[in-house]
C-alpha positions in Angstrom: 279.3 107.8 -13.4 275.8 106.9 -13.2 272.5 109.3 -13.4 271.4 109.8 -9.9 268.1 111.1 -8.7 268.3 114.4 -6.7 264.7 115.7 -6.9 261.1 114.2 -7.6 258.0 116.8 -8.2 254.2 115.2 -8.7 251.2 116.5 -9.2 247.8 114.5 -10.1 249.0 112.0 -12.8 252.3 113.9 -14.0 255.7 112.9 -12.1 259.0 114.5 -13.1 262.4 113.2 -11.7 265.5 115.2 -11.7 268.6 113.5 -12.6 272.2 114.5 -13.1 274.3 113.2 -14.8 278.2 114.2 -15.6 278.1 117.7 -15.8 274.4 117.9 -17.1 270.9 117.6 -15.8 267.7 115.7 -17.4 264.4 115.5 -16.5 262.1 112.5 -16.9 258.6 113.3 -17.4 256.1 110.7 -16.3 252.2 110.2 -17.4 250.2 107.9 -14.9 253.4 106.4 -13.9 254.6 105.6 -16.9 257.9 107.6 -18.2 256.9 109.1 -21.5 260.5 110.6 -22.4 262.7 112.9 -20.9 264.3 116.6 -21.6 267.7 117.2 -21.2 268.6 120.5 -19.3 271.9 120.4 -20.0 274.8 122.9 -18.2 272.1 124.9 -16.8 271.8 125.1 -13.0 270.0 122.7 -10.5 267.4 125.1 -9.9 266.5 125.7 -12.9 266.3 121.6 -13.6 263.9 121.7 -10.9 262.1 124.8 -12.3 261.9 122.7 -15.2 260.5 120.1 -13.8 257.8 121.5 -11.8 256.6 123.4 -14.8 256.0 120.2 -16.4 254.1 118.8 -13.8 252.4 121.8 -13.4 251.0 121.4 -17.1 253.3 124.3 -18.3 255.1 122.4 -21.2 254.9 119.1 -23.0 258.1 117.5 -24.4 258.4 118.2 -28.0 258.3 114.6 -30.1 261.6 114.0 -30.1 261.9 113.9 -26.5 259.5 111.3 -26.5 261.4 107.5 -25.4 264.6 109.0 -24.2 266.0 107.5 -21.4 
């Protein structure tokens, strides 16, 4: 099965995409268009992917350094 795209949140120069993938979800976290890395959630639900994701763009978290060029 491939990742698919479900959700897409941006807000001035931060884009996060929600994926799922098997039984997980990840979000990619972009700077300026350009995907910087990538958390994943994991068994949690789809809304709290999205959570996730919107908090990033939002400016709430960063991704930790080893996050960094996952995808």
């Amino acid at each position: 099965m491939k990742p698919y795209r479900l959700h897409t949140f941006i807000r001035d120069n931060r884009k996060a995409e929600v994926y799922r993938y098997h039984d997980e979800f990840v979000v990619k976290c972009y700077i300026d268009d350009k995907i910087i890395g990538q958390r994943v959630i994991g068994k949690h639900s789809e809304r709290f992917a999205e959570d996730a994701a919107e908090n990033y763009v939002d400016g709430l978290w960063e991704l930790k350094e080893k996050e960094y060029g996952l995808f």
